[in-house]
N, C-alpha and C positions, 0 to 999 in steps of 0.2 A: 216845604217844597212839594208842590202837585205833581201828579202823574197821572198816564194814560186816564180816564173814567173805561169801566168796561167795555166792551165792544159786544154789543148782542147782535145778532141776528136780526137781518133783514123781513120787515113783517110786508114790504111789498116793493118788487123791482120791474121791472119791465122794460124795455125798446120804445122808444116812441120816434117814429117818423117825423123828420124834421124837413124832408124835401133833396133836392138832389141826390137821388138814392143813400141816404145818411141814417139810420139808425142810430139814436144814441141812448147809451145803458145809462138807465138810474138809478136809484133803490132809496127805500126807507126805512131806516132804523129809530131804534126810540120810543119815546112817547107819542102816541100820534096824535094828541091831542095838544101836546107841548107847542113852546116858542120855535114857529121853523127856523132853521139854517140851511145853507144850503155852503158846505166845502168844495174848490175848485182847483184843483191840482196843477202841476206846475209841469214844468216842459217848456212849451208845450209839447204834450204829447206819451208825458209819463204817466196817464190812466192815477186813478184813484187806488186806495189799498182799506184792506179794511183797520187798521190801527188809526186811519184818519176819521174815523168814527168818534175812538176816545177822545178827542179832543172837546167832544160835549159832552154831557153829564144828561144821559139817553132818560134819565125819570124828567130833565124837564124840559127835552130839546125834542122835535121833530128834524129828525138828521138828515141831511137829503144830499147824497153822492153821487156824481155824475162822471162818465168818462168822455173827454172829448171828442169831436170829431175824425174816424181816422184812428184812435188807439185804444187799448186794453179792451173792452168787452163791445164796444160800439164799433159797428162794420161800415163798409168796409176797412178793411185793414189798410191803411197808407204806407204801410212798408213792402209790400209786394208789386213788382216790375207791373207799370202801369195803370196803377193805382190815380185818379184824378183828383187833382188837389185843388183845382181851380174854383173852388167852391169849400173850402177851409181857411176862411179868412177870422180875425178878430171879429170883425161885425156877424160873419154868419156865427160865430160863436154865442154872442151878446145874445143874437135873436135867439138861439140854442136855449139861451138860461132863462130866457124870458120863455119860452113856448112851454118849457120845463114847469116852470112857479105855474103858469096858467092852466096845463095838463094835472097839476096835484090840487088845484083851487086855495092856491094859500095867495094871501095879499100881498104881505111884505114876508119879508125874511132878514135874518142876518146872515154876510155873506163874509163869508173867510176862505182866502187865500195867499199863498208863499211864493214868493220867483214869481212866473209866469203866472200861476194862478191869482198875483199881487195885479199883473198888468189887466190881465181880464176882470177882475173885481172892480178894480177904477175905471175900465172900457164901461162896465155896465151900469155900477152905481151912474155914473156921470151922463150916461144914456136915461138909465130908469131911474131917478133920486127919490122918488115915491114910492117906490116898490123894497128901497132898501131901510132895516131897521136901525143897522149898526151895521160897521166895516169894520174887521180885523185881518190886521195883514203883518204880513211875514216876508223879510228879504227882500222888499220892494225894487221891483225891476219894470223901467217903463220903458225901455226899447228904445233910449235915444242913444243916439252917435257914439257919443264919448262910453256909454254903457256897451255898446257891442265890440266897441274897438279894443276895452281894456281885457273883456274875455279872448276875442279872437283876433287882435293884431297889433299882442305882442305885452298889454299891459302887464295881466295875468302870471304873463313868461319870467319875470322877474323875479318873482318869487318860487315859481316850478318850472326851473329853466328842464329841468330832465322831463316831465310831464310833455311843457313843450316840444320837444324834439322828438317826444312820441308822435304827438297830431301831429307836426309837419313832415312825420316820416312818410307817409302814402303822398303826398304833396307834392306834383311834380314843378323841379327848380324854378322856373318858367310861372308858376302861379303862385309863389310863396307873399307876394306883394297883398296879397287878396285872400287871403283861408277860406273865408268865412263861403265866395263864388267856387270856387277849388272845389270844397265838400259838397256845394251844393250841385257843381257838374257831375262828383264822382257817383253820388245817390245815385243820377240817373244814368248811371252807364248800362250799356245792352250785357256787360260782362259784369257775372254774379259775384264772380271772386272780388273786383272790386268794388263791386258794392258793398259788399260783407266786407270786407279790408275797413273800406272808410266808416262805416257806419258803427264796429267795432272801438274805430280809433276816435271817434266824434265821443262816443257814448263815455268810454273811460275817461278822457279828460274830464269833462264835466263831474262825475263821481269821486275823482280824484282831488278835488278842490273842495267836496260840498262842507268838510267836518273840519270844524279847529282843530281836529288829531287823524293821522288816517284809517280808513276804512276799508281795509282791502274786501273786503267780503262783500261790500256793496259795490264798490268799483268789479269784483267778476257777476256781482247780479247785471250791472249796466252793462257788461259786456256781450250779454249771451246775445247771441244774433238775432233769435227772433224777438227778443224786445227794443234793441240796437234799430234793429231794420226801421222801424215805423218813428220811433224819439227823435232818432239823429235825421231822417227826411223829414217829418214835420216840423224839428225845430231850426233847417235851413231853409226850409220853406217861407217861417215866417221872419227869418230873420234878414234876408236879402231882401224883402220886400215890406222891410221897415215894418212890421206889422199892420199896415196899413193903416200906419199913425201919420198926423203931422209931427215934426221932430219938435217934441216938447210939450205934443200934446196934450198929457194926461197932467203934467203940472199947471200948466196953463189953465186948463179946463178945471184946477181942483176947486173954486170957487162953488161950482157945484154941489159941493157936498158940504157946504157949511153947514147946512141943519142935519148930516148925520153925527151921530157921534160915532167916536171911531179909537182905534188902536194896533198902531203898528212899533210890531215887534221884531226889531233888528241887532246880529250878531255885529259887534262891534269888529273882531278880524272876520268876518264875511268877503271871503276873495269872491266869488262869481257875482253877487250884488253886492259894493262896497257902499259901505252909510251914507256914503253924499248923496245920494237919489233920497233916502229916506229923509233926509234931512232937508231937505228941497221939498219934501211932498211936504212935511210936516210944516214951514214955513207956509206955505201956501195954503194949509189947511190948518190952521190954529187951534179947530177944534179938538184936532185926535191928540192921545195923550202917547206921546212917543217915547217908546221902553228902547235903550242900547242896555245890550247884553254884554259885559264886561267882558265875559270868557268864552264868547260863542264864534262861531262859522257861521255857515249857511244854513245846517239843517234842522227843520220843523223837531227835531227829537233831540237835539241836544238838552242838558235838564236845562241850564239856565232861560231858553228859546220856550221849551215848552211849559217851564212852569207857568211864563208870562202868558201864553196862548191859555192854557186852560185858565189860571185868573182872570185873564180878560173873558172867554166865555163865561165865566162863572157867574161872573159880576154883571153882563147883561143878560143873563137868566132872571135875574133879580127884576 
């Protein structure tokens, strides 16, 4: 059974100017001469952490972490009243990770992410398929219909019917048809208290689902307001406006990536992305070698989830 690889210290990070007043945080750990990767975190809008580091083995990976647009170390902040979003889309993302590889001079890279950082990984391999070495992915979530409706309109609720009637508590009667527009008016209310309310109650559901066992200690990290504020508006940001996918997109388009190699790894009770999308991508891409995790959830750290993520890096170090 694999674990973390250490986590060293960043040997160089930096802001790099992306355009629309957008800074976004980088940094590189590692070997610097090693196999780049580049990890893309999930959310959208939950910032990188440093444990996502170990997930490569730093003697032979040039590690390359970024925080998106709008969250963790990259400014502006999106969770603060007036904050413009109109310019944190999927595609200015893509161009994000691309400016990024081009800013470090590396060619290709292998590119791993989970949830959200699953849908951007496929948004860009399938953009750049030349630029990517291998894909490794986790929790595969691509932003279609039947994916958002089972988290926020009502699927999810079956199994944590009491979770539920948390989020729909700030929910006024009147919008309960719709959650997902609900949250996304309440973000932008001129009244703080309700911003804070909803952005609170967004955040905990999400963390309250992520583990096959629960986690309360990470459901009160998700809750603390100021990291609530910017997660729960950027991830109703992108999700009333379909990520600026066509709906089915990213399956559809998976033809694209027939010459990468690839591997995704998914928790078998995974409530927030349930296996049918993985299993869909996987169909449509023959080539990746698709791990279901007997005893997992959703999160990147469960052992079964991670042992398979660092195997799978281990083995395309090779």
């Amino acid at each position: 059974m694999r674990s973390l690889h250490p986590q060293r210290e960043p040997h160089a990070s930096g802001h790099l100017d992306v355009g629309d007043g957008n800074l976004v945080f980088w940094e590189e750990s590692g070997n610097p001469d090693g196999k780049p990767a580049v990890f893309l975190h999930g959310g959208p809008g939950a910032g990188s952490a440093r444990a996502h580091r170990g997930l490569f083995d730093p003697d032979r990976y040039r590690i390359v972490l970024l925080d998106q647009r709008g969250c963790g170390r990259s400014t502006p902040d999106a969770g603060r009243l007036g904050a413009d979003l109109s310019t944190n889309t999927t595609w200015h993302l893509v161009a994000d990770v691309e400016r990024i590889r081009e800013h470090l001079g590396i060619e290709s890279w292998l590119v791993c992410g989970g949830s959200w950082g699953s849908t951007l990984a496929l948004a860009y391999a399938e953009t750049h398929p030349e630029r990517v070495s291998e894909l490794v992915l986790r929790g595969v979530f691509t932003c279609r219909r039947s994916e958002l409706d089972w988290m926020y309109g009502g699927g999810a609720a079956n199994l944590f019917p009491e979770r539920w009637a948390e989020l729909l508590a700030p929910v006024p009667d009147s919008e309960r048809d719709d959650v997902l527009r609900s949250y996304h008016r309440m973000l932008l209310d001129p009244d703080e208290k309700v911003r804070e309310r909803a952005a609170v109650a967004w955040s905990r559901w999400e963390a309250s689902l992520i583990g096959l066992l629960p986690r309360p200690e990470l459901v009160e990290d998700f809750g603390d307001p100021a990291f609530a504020a910017a997660f729960a508006r950027i991830e109703t940001h992108y999700f009333v406006h379909g990520a600026w996918l066509d709906e089915g997109q990213l399956i559809a388009h998976a033809h694209r990536l027939h010459d990468i190699p690839g591997t995704i790894v998914q928790g078998r009770y995974d409530v927030i992305t349930p296996p049918v999308t993985a299993l869909d991508l996987a169909e449509a891409w023959p080539q990746a070698d698709l791990r279901i995790i007997p005893d997992a959830g959703h999160a990147y750290d469960e052992p079964g989830i991670l042992n398979a993520l660092v195997e799978a890096t281990d083995h395309y170090a090779r």
